[in-house]
C-alpha positions in Angstrom: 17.4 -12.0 -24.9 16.1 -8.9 -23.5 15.5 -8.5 -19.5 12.0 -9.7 -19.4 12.8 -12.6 -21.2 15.9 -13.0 -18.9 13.4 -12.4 -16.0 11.1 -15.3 -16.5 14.1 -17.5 -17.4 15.7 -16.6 -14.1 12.2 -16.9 -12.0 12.8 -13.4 -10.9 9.5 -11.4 -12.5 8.8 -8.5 -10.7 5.7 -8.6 -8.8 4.0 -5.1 -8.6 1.4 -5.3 -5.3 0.1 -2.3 -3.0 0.4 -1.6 -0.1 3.7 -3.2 0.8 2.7 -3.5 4.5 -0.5 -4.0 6.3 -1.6 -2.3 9.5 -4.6 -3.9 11.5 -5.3 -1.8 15.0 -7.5 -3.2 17.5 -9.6 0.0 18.4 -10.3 0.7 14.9 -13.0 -2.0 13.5 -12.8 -0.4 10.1 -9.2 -1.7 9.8 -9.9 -5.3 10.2 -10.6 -5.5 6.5 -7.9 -4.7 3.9 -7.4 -4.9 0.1 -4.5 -5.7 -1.7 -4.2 -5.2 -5.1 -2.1 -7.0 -7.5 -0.9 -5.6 -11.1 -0.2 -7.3 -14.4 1.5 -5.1 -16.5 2.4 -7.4 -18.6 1.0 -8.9 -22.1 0.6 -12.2 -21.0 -1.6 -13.6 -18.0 -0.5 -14.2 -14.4 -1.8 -16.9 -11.9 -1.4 -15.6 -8.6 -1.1 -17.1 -4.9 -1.4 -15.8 -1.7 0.6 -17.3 0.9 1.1 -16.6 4.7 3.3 -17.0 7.7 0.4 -17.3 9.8 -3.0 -18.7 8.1 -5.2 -19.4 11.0 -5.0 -15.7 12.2 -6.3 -14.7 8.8 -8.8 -15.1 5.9 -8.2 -14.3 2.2 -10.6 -13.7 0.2 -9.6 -15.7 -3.5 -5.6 -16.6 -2.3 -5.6 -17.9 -5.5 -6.6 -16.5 -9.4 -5.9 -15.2 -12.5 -4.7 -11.7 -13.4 -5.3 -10.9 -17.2 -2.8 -8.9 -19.0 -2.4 -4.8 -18.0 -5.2 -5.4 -15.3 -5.1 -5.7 -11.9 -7.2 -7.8 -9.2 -8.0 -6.6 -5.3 -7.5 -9.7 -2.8 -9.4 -8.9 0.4 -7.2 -9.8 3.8 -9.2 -10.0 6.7 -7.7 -10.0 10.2 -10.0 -13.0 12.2 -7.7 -13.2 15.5 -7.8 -9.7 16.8 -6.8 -9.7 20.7 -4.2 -8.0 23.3 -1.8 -11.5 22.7 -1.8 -11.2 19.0 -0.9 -7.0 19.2 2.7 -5.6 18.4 3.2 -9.5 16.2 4.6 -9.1 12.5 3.6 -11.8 10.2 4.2 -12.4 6.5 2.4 -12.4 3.5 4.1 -13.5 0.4 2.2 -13.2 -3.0 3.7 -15.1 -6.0 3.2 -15.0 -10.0 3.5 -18.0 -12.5 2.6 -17.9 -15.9 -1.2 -19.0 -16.7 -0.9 -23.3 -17.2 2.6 -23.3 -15.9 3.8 -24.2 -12.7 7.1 -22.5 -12.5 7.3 -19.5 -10.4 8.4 -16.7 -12.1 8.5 -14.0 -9.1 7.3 -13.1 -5.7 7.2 -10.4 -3.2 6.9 -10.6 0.7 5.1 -8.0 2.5 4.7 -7.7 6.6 0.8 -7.3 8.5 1.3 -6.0 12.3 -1.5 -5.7 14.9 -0.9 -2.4 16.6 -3.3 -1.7 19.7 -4.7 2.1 18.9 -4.8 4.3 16.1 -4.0 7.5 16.2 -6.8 10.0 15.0 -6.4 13.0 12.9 -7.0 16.2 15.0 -5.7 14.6 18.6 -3.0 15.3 20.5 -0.3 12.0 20.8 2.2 12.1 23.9 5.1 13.3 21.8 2.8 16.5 20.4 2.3 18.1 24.3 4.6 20.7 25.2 4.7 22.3 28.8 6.0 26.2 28.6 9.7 26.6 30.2 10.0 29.6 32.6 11.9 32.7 31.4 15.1 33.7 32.8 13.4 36.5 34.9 10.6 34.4 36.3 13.8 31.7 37.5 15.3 34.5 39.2 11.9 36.4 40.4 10.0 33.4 40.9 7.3 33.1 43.9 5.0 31.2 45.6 2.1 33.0 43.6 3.3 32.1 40.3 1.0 29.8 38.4 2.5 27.2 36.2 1.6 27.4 32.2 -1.0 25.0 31.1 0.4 22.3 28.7 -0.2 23.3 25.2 -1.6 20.7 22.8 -0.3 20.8 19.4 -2.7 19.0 16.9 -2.0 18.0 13.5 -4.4 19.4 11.0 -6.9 17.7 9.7 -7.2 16.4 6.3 -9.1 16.5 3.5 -12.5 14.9 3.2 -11.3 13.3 -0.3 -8.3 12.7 -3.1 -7.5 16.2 -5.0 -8.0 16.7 -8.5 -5.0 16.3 -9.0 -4.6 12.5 -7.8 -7.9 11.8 -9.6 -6.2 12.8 -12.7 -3.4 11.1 -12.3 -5.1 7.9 -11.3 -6.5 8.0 -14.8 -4.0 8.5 -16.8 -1.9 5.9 -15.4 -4.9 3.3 -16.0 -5.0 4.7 -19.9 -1.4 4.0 -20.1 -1.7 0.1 -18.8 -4.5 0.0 -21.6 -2.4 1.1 -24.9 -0.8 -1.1 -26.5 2.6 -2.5 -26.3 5.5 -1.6 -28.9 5.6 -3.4 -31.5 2.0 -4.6 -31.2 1.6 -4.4 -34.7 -2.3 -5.7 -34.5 -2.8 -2.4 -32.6 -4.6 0.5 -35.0 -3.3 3.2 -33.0 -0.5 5.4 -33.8 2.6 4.3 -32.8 3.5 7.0 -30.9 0.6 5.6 -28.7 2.6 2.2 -28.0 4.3 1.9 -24.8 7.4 0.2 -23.6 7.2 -2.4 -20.7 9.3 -0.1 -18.9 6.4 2.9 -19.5 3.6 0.0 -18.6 5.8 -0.8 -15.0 6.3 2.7 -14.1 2.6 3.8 -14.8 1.4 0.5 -12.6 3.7 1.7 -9.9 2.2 5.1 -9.8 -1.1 4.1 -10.2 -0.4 1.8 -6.6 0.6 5.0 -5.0 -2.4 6.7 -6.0 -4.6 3.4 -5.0 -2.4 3.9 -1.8 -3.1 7.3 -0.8 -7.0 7.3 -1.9 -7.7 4.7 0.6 -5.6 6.8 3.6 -7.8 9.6 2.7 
């Protein structure tokens, strides 16, 4: 029995969703609305569920569906309860797997959503980035009434860029034409065989592609 049979026999599937964590921010209306996405790397279909600590403070967009095999779905999470009581609260989201028709559940991953009050913007100063100037040595020992303290110097983080690099978009891709080749030992597959990924190559190019889906949307 190889370990993705053990897996499902076991009810211990990986579940492959990005981003682990959501961040809401009161300030920031844009942030209200998230997207989860949820990957199916494997060759058979996965019914999903979304499930969460604290329901009424939230609204999901299709909690429940199907994911077809090497796709992926996006599950919109909406923050509905946004106020000063709610801010600084973790609650849990837990999305689980179980094989299209079946009931079992073969996996499940838990992931935290926090209400924060601010955001901090690109470009601006935060509390920890002002430094005041410390006197030399000379003006400690010279010092009089006419000396003039040093204005605090902001230190701002530099901006980024207005979109993903090349290099991401690249990458993005070629980790969505992996998920799409076949599987070895597909032999209905008319591709060379060279072209026939393992479940292990399909898993790694899913997680890559959620860190690209990751840092596209922080751009």
């Amino acid at each position: 029995m190889n370990n993705q049979s053990t897996a499902l026999a076991e009810g211990r599937l990986p579940v492959f969703v990005f981003p682990n964590n959501l961040t809401f921010f009161s300030d920031d209306q844009s942030s209200h609305k998230q997207c989860l996405t949820l990957y199916n790397p494997y060759e058979f279909p996965l019914k999903f569920k979304v499930l969460c600590t604290a329901p009424r403070k939230y609204t999901v967009v299709d909690a429940e569906g199907l994911i077809r095999p090497t796709c992926c779905v996006d599950v919109v999470v909406r923050h509905t309860d946004i106020c000063i009581n709610n801010e600084g609260m973790y609650d849990k989201f837990r999305v689980q797997v179980s094989e299209h028709g079946q009931r079992k559940v073969l996996g499940k991953k838990d992931l935290t959503a926090v209400l924060l009050p601010t955001k901090v913007r690109e470009g601006t100063s935060s509390p920890e980035d002002t430094f005041l100037s410390l006197p030399s040595q000379r003006q400690q020992r010279g010092s009089t009434s006419e000396s003039q303290p040093q204005p605090p110097v902001a230190v701002g983080r530099q901006a980024s860029s207005s979109g993903p690099s090349f290099v991401v978009i690249v990458a993005g891709l070629v980790c969505i034409t992996a998920l799409m080749l076949p599987q070895l030992g597909d032999t209905s597959s008319r591709l060379p065989e060279y072209l026939h990924l393992s479940v292990n190559q399909k898993l790694i190019a899913a997680y890559v592609l959620g860190l690209v889906t990751m840092l596209i949307l922080h751009i």
